[in-house]
C-alpha positions in Angstrom: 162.0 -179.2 -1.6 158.4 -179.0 -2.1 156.5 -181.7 -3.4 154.6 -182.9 -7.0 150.9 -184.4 -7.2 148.9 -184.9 -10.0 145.3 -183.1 -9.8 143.8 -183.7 -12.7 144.5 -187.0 -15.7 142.9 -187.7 -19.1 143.2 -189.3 -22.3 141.2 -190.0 -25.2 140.2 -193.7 -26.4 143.1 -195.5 -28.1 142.0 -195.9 -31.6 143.3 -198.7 -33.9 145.6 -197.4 -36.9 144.6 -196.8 -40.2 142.8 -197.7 -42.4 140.0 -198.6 -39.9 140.6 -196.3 -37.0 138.4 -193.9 -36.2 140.8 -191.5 -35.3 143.2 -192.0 -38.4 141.8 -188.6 -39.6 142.3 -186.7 -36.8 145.7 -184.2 -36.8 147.9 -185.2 -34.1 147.9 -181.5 -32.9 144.2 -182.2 -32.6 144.2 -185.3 -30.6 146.7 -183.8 -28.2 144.5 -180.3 -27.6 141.4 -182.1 -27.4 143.0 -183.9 -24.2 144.3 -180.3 -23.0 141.4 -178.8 -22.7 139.9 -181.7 -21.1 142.6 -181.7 -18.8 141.3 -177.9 -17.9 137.6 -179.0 -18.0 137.7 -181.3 -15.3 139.7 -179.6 -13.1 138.5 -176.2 -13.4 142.1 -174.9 -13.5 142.6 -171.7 -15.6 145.1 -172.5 -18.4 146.4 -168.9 -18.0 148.4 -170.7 -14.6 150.4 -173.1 -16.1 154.0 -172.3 -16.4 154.9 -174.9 -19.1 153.4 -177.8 -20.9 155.8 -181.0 -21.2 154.8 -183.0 -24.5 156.1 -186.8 -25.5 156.3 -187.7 -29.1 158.4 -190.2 -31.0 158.5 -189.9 -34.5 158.6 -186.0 -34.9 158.6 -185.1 -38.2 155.9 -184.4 -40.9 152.6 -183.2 -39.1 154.4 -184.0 -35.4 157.5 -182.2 -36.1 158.3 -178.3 -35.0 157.7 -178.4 -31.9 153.6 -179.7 -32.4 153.2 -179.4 -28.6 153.3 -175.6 -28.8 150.5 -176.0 -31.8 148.1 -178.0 -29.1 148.2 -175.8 -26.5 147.1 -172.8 -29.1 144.5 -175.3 -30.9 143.3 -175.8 -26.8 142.3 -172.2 -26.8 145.2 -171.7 -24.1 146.8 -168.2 -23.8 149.4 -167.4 -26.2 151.7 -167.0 -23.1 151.7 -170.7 -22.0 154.9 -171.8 -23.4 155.3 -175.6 -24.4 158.1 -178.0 -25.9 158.3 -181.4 -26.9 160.7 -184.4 -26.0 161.5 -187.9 -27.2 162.6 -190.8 -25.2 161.2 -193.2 -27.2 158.7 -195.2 -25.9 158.9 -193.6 -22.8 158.4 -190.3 -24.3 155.3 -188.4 -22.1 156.2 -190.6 -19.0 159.7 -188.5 -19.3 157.2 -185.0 -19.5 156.2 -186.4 -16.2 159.3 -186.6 -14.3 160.7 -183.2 -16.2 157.4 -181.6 -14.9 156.8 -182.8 -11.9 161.5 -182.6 -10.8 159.9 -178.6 -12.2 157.1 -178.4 -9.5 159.5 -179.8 -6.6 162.6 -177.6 -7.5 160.2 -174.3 -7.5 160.9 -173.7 -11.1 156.9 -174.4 -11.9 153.8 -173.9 -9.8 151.5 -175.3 -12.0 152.5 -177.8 -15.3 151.1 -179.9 -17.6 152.9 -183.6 -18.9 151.1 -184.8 -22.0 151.5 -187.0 -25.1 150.3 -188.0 -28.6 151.2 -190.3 -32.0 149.5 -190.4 -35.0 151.0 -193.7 -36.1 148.1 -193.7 -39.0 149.2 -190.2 -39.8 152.8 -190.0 -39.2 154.0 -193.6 -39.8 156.6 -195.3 -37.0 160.4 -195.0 -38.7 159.2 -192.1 -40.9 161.1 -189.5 -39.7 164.8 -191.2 -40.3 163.2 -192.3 -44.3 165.6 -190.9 -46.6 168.9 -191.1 -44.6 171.1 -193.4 -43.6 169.9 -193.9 -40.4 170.2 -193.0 -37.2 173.2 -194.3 -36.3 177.0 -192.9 -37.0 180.2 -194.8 -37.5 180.9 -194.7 -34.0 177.9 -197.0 -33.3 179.4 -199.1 -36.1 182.9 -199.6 -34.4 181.4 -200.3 -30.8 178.3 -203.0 -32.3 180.1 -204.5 -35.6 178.0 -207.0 -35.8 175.0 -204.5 -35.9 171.9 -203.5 -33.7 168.9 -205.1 -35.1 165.0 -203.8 -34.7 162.7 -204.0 -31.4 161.1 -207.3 -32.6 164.6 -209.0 -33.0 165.1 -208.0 -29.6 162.1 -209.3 -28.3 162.7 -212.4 -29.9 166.3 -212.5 -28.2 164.5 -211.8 -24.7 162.0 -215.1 -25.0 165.1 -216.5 -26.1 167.3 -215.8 -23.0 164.2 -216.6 -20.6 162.8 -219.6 -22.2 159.6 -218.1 -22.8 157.3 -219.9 -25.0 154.9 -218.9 -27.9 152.0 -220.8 -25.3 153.0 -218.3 -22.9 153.3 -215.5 -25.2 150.0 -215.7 -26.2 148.4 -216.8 -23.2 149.6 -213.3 -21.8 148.3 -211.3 -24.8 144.9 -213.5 -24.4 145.0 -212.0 -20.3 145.6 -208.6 -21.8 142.4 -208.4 -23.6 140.4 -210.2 -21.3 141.5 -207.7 -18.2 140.9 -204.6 -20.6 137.3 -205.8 -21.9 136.4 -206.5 -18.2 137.4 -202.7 -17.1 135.4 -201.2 -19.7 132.4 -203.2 -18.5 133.0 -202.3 -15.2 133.1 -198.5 -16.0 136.5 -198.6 -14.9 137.6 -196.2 -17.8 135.1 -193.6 -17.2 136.5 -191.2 -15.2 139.8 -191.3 -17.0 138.5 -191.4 -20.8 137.4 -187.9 -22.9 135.6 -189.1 -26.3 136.5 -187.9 -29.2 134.5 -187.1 -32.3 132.1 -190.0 -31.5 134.7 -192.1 -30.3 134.7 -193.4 -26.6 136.0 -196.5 -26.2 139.8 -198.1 -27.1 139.2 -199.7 -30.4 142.4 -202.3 -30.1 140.4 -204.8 -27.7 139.2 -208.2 -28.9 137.5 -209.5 -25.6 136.8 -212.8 -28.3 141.0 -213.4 -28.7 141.7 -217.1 -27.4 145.1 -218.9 -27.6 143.8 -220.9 -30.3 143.1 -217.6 -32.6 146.7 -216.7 -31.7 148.0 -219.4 -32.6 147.6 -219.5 -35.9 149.0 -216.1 -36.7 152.5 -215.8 -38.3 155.9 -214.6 -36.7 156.0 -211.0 -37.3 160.0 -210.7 -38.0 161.4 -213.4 -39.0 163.9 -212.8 -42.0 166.2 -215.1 -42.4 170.0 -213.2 -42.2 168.9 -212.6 -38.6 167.5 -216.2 -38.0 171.0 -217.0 -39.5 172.9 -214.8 -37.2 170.9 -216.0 -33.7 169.9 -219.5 -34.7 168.4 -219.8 -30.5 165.2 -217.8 -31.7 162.2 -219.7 -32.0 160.1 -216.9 -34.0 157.2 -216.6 -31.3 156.7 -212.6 -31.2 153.3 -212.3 -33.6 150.4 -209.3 -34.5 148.8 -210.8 -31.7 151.4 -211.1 -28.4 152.9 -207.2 -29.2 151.0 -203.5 -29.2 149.3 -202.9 -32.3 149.6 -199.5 -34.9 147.6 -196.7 -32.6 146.2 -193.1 -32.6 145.8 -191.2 -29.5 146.8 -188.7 -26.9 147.0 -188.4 -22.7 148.3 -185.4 -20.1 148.1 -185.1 -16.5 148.2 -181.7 -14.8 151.2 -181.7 -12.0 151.2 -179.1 -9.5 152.8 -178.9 -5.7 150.3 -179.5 -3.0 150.3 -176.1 -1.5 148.9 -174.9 -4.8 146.2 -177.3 -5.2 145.0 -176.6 -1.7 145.0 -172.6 -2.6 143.3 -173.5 -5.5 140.5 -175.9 -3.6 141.6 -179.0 -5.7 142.2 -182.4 -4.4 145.2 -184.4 -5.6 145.2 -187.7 -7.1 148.5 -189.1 -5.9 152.0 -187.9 -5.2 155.2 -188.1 -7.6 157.1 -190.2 -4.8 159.9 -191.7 -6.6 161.4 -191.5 -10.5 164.8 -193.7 -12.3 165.5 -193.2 -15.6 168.4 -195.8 -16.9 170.4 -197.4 -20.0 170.3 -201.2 -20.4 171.9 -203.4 -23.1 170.7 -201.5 -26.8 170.9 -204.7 -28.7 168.5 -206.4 -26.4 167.0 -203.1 -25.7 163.7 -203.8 -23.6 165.4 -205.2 -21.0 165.6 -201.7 -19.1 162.7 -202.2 -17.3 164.0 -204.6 -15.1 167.0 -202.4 -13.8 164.9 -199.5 -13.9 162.4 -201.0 -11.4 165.3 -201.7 -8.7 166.3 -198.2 -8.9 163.2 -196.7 -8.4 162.8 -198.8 -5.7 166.0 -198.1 -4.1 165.4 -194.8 -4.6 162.3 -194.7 -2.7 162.9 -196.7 0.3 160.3 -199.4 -1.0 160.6 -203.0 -1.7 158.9 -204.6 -4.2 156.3 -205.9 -1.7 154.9 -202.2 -0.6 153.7 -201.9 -4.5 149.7 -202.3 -4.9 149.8 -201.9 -8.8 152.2 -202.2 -11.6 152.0 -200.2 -15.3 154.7 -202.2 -17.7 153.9 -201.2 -20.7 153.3 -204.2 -22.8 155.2 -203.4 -26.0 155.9 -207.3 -26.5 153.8 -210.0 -23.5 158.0 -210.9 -23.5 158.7 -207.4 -22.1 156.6 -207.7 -18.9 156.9 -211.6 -18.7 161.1 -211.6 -18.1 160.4 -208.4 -16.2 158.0 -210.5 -14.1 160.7 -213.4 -14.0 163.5 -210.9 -12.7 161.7 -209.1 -10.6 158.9 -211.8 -9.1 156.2 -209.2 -8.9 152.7 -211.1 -9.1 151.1 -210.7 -12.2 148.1 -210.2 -10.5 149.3 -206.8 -9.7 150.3 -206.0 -12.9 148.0 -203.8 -15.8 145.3 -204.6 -13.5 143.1 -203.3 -16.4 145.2 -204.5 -19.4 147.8 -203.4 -21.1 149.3 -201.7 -24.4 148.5 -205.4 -26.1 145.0 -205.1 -25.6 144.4 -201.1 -25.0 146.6 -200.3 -27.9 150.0 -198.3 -27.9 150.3 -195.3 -29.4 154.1 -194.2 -28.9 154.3 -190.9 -27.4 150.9 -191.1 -25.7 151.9 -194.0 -23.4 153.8 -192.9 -21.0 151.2 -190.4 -20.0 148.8 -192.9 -20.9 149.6 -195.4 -18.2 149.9 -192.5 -15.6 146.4 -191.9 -16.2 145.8 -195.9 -15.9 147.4 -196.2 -12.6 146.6 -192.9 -10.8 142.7 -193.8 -11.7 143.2 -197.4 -10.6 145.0 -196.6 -7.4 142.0 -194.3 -6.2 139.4 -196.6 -7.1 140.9 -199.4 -5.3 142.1 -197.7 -2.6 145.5 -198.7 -3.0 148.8 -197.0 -2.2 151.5 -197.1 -4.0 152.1 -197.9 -8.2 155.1 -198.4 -10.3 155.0 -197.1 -13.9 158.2 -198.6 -15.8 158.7 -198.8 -19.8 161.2 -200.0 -22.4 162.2 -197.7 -24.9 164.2 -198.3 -28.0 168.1 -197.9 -27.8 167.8 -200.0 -24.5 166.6 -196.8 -22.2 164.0 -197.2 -19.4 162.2 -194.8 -17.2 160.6 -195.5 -14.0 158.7 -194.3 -11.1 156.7 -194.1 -8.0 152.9 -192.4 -7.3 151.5 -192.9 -4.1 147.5 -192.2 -3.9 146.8 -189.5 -2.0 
């Protein structure tokens, strides 16, 4: 089996949602082509090669619905022959285009592919695309959960609940996010990995000024009372300012095998080493993460001692703190340059998103290997393994 490495990996800046983000106006087939043909740019790669783009979205209806992935690569200026689809996992949406392209590339199906992915949250509003129905759920989901699945913030909640994590450290994490993610854009460590858009070059969601004392006095986000009267052990700690924010934005990476970069004088990145994908508990539903990471691990050979750098996508600081209690990674290691609570989160970008992160943070640090895990709603996970090449 041949192998996958990522050549080329881009993104625009994160921009807060509406209605002061800067990219609120911009179609979401237009953030997602304007990181295409970046992607091409900078790596000098004729789009005319690639044998299929792999797009991530979550909420796929309105102006992300019909397969908008296809609508990118035509709005790139890419030949009407590059063919392109678009996939949801959640949360974990584009960081699933990675492993589908990149499994491509090893089996010999692709040469050349491109994982990407985008969310308009300002444009195409989280929960919008199930507005008008009775949900996503059938009876069948109603006979196996009677008492009922409840939203992601319950389940946050239920997480700091179950590992005694406190609003202090909550916040304290969130307050680390933004520090960590103000300090990399001062260092230039975004550069290389960043395309501006439209006047736009920086993520918008940082607050370098947050302190624990500022977080403090926000509200809880989701407390209603029928849920605080059906798990009387939450405390109500998950706020605006310990979970991702309402984002814009878009990512891809360019995955080919390593035979064809060398015929094609490009040097790779890092390898696709390793990749899990698993199901987890869908009424605490972030918890995923954790058995995802032992998988991947498993899978690869690795302990958790031969990772250099960690991506956990900070939907909720709870997400990545029980992970971190589970798993006893040093948090040192982990979003070395912040995370989705500081850097923003928008849905079907992420995935794709932190790829770019961590392939751009392994080179410049010389490090080896990086995990990439993320929770995704319906208690699903992905995970994987790049090593720097």
């Amino acid at each position: 089996m041949r192998d996958a490495v990522i050549v080329e990996a881009v993104r625009t800046p994160v921009g807060k949602g509406k209605p002061n983000g800067s990219l609120a106006h911009v179609h979401p087939v237009e953030l997602l082509a304007h990181t295409l043909r970046a992607l091409v740019e900078r790596s000098g790669v004729d789009p005319a090669l690639i044998d299929d783009v792999i797009g991530g979205t979550v909420t796929q209806v309105g102006e992300q619905a019909a397969n908008l992935t296809r609508y990118a690569v035509l709005s790139a200026g890419f030949p009407e022959t590059v063919p392109a689809t678009t996939v949801d996992r959640q949360c974990g949406s584009s960081q699933q285009a990675v492993h589908f392209a990149a499994q491509g590339v090893m089996s010999g199906a692709y040469d050349i592919a491109v994982a990407c992915g985008v969310e308009s949250m300002s444009r195409v509003p989280m929960g919008s695309n199930v507005l008008g129905t009775e949900g996503p759920f059938g009876p069948g989901i109603a006979e196996r959960y009677p008492e009922g699945l409840v939203p992601q913030g319950i389940s946050a909640e239920l997480i700091n609940a179950k590992w005694g994590l406190s609003r202090e450290q909550l916040d304290t994490y969130a307050v680390g996010s933004h520090q960590k993610a103000a300090a990399a854009w001062d260092e230039g460590r975004f550069d290389a990995e960043v395309a501006p858009l439209q006047g736009v070059a920086r993520d918008e969601s940082v607050r370098p000024a947050s302190t624990t004392e500022t977080l403090a006095g926000l509200k809880p986000a989701y407390y209603h009372p029928a849920f605080a009267e059906r798990f009387p052990q939450i405390d109500w700690s998950v706020t605006a300012g310990n979970a991702s924010p309402i984002n814009d934005g878009a990512s891809a990476v360019l995955i080919m095998s390593s035979e064809t970069a060398a015929r094609l004088g490009l040097r790779p990145l890092a390898r696709l080493h390793s990749f899990a994908v698993t199901g987890s508990d869908p009424l605490l539903m972030l918890t995923g993460v954790i058995p995802a990471t032992e998988k991947v691990l498993r899978r690869a050979g690795l302990s958790l001692g031969d990772i250099d750098l960690f991506e956990v996508n900070e939907a909720f600081a709870s997400v990545v703190l029980a992970w971190q209690q589970e798993t006893g990674a040093d948090l040192s290691r982990v979003n070395v340059h912040g995370g989705a609570i500081a850097l923003g989160h928008p849905l079907g970008a992420s995935g794709t998103r932190l790829t770019t992160t961590l392939v751009h943070a392994l080179r410049a640090r010389g490090a080896r290997y990086g995990l990439q895990t993320m929770c995704e709603a319906g208690g699903l996970a992905n995970a994987m393994i790049l090593e720097a090449v």
